[in-house]
C-alpha positions in Angstrom: 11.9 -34.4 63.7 14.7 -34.1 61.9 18.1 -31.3 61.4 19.9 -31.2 58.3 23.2 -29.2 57.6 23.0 -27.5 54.7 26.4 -26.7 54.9 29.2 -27.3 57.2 32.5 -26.2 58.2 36.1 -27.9 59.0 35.7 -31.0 60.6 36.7 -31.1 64.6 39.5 -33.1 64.0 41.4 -30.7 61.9 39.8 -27.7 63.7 41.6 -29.7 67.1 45.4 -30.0 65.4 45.1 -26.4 64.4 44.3 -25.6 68.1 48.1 -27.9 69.1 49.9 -25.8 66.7 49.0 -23.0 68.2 49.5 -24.7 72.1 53.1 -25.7 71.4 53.7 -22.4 70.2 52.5 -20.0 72.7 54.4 -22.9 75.8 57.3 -21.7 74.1 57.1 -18.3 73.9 55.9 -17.9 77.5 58.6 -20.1 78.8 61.2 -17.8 76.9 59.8 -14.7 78.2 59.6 -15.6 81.3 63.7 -16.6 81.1 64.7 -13.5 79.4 62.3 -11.1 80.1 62.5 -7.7 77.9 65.2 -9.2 75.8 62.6 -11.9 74.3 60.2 -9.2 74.7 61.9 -6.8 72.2 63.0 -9.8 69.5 59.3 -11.0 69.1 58.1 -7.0 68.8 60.5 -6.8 66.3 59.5 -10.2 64.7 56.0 -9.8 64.6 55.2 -6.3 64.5 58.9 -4.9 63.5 58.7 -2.4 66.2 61.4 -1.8 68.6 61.1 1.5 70.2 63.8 2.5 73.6 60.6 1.7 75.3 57.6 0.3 75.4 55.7 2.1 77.8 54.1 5.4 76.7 55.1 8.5 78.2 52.3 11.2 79.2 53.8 13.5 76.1 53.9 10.9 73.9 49.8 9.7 74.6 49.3 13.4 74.3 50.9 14.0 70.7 49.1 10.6 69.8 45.8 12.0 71.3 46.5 15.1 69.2 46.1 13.0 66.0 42.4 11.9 66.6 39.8 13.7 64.7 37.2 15.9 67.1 34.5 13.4 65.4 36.4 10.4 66.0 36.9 11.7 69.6 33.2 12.4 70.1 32.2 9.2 68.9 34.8 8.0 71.5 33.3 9.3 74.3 29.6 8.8 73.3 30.6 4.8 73.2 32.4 5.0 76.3 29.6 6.8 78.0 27.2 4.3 77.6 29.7 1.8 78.3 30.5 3.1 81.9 26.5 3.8 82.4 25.5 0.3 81.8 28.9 -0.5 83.9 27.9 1.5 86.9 24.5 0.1 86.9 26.1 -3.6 87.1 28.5 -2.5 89.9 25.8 -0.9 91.9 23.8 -4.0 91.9 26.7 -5.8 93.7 26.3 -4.7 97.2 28.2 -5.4 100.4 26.5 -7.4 103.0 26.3 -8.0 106.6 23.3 -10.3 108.3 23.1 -11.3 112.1 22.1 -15.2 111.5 21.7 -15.8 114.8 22.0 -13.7 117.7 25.7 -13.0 118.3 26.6 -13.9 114.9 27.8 -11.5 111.9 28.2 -12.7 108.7 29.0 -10.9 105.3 31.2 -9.6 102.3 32.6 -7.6 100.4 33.3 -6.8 96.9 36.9 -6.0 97.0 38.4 -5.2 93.0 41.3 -7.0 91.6 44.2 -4.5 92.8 46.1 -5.1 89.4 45.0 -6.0 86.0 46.3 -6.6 82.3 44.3 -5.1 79.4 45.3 -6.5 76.1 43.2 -4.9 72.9 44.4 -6.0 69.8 45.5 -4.5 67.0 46.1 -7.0 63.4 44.1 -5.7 60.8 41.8 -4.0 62.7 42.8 -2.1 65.5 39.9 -2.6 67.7 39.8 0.5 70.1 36.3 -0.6 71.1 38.2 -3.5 73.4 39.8 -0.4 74.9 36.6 0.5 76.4 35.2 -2.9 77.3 38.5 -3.8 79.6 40.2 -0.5 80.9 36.8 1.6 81.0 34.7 -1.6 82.9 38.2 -2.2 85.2 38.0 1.8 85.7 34.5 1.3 87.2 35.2 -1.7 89.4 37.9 0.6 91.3 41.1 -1.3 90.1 43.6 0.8 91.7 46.3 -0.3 88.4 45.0 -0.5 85.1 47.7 -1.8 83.1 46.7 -1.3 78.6 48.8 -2.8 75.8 48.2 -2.7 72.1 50.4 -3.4 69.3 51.7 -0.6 67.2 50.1 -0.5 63.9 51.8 0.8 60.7 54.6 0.8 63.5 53.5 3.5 65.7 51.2 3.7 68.7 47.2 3.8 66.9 46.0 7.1 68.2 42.8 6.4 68.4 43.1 3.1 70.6 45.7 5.1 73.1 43.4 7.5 73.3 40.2 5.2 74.1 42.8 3.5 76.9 43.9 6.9 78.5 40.2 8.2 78.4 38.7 5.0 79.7 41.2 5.4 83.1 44.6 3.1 82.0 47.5 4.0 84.4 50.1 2.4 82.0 50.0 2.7 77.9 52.4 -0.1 76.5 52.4 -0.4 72.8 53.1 -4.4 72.3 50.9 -7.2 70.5 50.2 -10.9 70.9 52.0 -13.3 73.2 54.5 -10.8 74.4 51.9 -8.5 75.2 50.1 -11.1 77.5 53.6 -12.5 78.7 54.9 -9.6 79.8 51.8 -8.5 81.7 51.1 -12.0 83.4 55.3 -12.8 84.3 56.7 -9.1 84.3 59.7 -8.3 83.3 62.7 -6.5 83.8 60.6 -3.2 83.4 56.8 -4.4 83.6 55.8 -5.2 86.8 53.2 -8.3 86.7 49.4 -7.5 86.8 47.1 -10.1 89.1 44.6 -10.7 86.4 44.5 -10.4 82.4 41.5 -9.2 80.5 40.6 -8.3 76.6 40.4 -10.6 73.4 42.6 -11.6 70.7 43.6 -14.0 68.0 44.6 -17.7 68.9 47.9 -17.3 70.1 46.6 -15.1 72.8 43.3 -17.0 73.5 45.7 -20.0 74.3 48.4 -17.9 76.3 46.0 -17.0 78.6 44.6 -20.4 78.7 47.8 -21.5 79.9 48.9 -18.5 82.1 45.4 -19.1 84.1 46.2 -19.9 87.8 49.4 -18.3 87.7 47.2 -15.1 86.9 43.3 -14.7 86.9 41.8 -13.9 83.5 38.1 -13.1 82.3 37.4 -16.0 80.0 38.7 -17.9 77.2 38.2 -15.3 74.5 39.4 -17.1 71.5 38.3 -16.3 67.7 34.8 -14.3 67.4 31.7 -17.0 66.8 28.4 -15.7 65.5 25.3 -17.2 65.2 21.6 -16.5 63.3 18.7 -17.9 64.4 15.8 -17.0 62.2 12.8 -18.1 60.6 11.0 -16.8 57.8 9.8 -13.2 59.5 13.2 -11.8 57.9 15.1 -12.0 54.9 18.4 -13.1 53.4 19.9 -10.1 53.2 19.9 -9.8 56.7 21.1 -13.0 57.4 23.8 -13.0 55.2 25.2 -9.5 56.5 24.7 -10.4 60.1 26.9 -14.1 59.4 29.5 -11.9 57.1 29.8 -9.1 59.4 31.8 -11.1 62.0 33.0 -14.1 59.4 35.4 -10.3 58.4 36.7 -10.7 61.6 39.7 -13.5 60.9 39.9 -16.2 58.6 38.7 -18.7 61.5 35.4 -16.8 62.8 32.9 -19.4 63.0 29.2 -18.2 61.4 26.2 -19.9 61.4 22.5 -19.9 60.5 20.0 -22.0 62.2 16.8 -21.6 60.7 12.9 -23.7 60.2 12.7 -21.9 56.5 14.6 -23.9 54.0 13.6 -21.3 51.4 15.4 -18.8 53.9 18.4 -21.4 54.1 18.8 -21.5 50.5 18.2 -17.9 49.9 21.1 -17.1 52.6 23.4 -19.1 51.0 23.0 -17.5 47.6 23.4 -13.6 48.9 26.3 -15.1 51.2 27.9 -15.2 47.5 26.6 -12.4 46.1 28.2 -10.3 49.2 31.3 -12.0 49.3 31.7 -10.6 45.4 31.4 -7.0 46.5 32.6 -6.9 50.7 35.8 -5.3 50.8 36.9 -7.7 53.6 35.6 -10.9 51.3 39.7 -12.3 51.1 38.9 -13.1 55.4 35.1 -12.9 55.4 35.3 -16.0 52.3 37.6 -18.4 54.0 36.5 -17.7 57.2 32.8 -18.7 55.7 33.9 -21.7 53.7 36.1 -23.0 56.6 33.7 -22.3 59.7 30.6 -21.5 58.2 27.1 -23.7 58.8 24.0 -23.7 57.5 21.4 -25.9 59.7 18.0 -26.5 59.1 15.8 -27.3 61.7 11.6 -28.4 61.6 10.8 -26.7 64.9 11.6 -23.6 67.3 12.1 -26.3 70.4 14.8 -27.9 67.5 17.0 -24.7 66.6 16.9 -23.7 70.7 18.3 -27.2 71.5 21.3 -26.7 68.7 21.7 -23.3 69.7 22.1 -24.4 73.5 24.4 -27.0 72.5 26.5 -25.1 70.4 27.2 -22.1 72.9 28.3 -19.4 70.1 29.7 -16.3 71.3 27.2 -14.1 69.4 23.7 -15.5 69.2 21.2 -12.8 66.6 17.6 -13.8 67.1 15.3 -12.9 64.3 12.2 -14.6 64.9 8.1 -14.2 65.7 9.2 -15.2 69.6 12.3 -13.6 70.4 11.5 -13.4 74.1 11.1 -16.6 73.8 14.7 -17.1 73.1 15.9 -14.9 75.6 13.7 -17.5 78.1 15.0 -20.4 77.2 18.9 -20.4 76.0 21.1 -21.2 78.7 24.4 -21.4 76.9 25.5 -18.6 75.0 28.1 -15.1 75.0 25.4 -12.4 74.5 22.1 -12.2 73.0 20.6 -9.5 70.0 17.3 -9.5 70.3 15.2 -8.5 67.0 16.3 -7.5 63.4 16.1 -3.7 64.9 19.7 -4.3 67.0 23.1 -6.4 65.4 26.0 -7.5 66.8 27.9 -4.2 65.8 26.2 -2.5 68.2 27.3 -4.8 70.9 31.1 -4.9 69.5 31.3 -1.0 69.7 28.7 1.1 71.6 25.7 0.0 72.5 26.8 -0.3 76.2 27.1 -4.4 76.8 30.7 -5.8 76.9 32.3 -7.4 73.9 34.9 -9.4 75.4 32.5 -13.0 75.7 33.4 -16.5 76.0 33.9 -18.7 73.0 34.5 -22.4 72.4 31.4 -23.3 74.3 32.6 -21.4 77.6 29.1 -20.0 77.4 28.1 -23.0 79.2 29.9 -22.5 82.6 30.4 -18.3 82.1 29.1 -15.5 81.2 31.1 -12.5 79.5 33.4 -9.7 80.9 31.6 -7.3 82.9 32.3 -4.7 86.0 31.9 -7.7 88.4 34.5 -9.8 86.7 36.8 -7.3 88.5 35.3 -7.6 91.9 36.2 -10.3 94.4 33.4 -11.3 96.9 35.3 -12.2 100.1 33.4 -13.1 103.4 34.1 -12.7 106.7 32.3 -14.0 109.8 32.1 -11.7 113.3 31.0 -13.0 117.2 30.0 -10.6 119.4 28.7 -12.6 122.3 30.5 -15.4 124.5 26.8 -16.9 124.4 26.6 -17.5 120.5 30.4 -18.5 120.3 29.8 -21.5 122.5 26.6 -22.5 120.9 28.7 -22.8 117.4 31.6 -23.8 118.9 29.4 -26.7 120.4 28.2 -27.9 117.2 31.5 -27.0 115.3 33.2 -29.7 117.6 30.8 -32.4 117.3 31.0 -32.1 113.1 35.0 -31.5 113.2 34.8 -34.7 115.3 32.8 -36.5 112.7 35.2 -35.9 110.1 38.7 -36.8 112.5 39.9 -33.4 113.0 41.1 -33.4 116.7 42.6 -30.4 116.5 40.2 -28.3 114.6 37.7 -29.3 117.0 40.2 -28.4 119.9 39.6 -24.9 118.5 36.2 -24.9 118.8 36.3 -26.5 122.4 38.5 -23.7 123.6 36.0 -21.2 122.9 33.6 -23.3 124.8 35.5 -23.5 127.5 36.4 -19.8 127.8 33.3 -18.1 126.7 30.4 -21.1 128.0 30.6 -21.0 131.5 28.0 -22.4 133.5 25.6 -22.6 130.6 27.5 -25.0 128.0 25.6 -26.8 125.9 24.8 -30.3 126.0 26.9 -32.2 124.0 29.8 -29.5 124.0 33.3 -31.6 123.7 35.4 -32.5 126.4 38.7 -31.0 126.3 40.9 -33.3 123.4 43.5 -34.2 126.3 40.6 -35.3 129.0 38.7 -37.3 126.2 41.9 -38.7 124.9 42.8 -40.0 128.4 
């Protein structure tokens, strides 16, 4: 039994000071928007994305004349994604039901699935202005019933990008902001003079927003730690390199710290990766990210046995896990820890990222081990209540409630279950019901 790596990327311990640059960072931009509100707003727009319009905020002519600019292609592909986005959506939310059970006689118990009455949707722009983010947040909030959708992007080529405003007003966003990065988030989470603060923030993003939310969490709710996109190949010798390589260099494009790995039982499919890896990276047109990204985060690990590259997998939690093997279903049994899974050479992770109808927004940085990825319930907050209807069931609980408050020390939690004793027991109190605390006290 053995696993080799056949090639590796940046050690942890540089990986782990890259991550404090960015912390110290993003704690002081927060702390300065937070003190000046639009002010540092509008200097780190005009900083980072040298845009400083009278407003942020998108009026309803202004998303019109930038709706106006979409192509009626580009627009029909729009709506095609986001249709089978909202399907798959509706089918989550419908399988969250409301409940109420009588558990014993006299006593109601249940919940509800109450959305998140305000939330942030940040879709980022950089090089590529990813209007599919529009549909995974607003459209998937839309469906939960959040009653304020709240959509930033940042302006790119220093306007508004058409088609990404017109993916957020489609998919059901009540406000249209065009700002980027940290002051996007900021803004949303704190408020500001002129942005009223959202409950909860949602969507991806580079580093500096991945950590912003990181440490805005608890002040505000947020859908996962989102950071830099991870993929991952497991395959054996059923497919070839090509397919390998594209899958790893279609998301190493993504940023120049995109982590992509192969795990694999074929050495002769290791090897054969590696060399078409090159090959591509002479002719991609995205090879100046796609290259650094691969020589900086990119791994190549060779494993003897199925049983071998499932344990790795598990342990490395990627974001993005492509299984190309003769026991895919076999996969989809046994990994625990992942973001989402592409089952079969026949599907990629392009499809998830734009349109096949699963949510792109998934956890990163091994998150996969203690959460799943955004979806229409990540909106929704289960909240129970409890209901008794007869003076017969509320001394019976109250009974037992005041012999276990008792246990613990707390006199006057169990004073308020002997009171109900008391008041609704009558003649027929259970044995062992508490004394009133004042009688047993004396």
């Amino acid at each position: 039994m053995s696993i080799t790596h056949l090639k590796s990327g940046k050690p942890e311990g540089e990986r782990a000071e890259d991550d404090a640059k960015v912390r110290g960072i993003v704690e002081a931009t927060l702390k300065d928007i937070e003190t000046r509100g639009d002010a540092a707003v509008r200097e780190l727009s005009a900083k980072f994305d040298r845009y400083e319009p009278e407003t942020f905020r998108l009026t309803p002519s202004e998303i019109e004349a930038a709706m106006q600019k979409v192509s009626s292609r580009e627009m029909a592909d729009i709506r095609f994604a986001q249709d089978q986005i909202r399907g798959f959506a509706e089918a989550q939310r419908a399988s969250m039901t409301d409940i109420e059970v009588e558990t014993l006689p006299g006593v109601i118990l249940g919940h509800r699935n109450i959305p998140v009455q305000s939330v942030g949707c940040y879709v980022p722009g950089g090089k590529f202005p990813m209007v599919a983010s529009a549909h995974m947040s607003v459209l998937t909030a839309s469906v939960a019933g959040v009653p304020r959708i709240v959509a930033s992007a940042p302006p790119v080529n220093g306007a508004p990008h058409p088609a990404i405003v017109a993916a957020m007003h489609m998919g059901g966003a009540h406000e249209i902001y065009v700002l980027g990065g940290m002051q996007a988030v900021g803004a949303m989470a704190l408020g500001t003079e002129t942005i009223e603060p959202v409950h909860m923030l949602v969507g991806p993003g580079n580093a500096f927003v991945a950590e912003a939310k990181r440490q805005l969490y608890g002040r505000v709710g947020i859908d996962l730690f989102a950071g830099p996109t991870e993929t991952m190949v497991i395959a054996d010798d059923t497919v070839d390199a090509e397919l390998c390589a594209t899958d790893l260099l279609g998301q190493a494009e993504h940023g120049y710290n995109s982590p992509a790995c192969l795990i694999t039982n074929s050495r002769k499919l290791a090897e054969e990766t590696l060399a078409e890896i090159d090959r591509l990276l002479e002719i991609l047109p995205t090879r100046e990210t796609a290259a650094v990204s691969w020589r900086d985060y990119g791994d190549v690990i060779l494993c003897d046995t199925h049983e071998e590259m499932c344990r790795v997998a598990n342990d490395m939690a990627y974001e993005h896990v492509q299984v190309m093997t003769d026991r895919d279903d076999w996969y989809l049994d046994n990994m625990q820890s992942y973001g989402a899974l592409f089952l079969g050479p026949r599907t990629n992770v392009a499809n998830g990222d734009k349109v096949i109808g699963t949510n792109h927004t998934l956890p990163t940085k091994k998150a996969g081990r203690y959460t799943g990825g955004l979806w229409v319930g990540k909106f929704l907050k289960t909240h129970s209540y409890q209901r008794i209807t007869t003076d017969a069931a509320a001394a019976q609980i109250g009974a037992y409630g005041s012999r276990l408050c008792m246990l613990e020390g707390f006199v006057g939690h169990a004073e308020q279950c002997n009171i109900r004793v008391r008041r609704y027991g009558g003649a027929n109190v259970p044995y062992g019901a508490a004394a009133p605390v004042v009688e047993a006290a004396e």
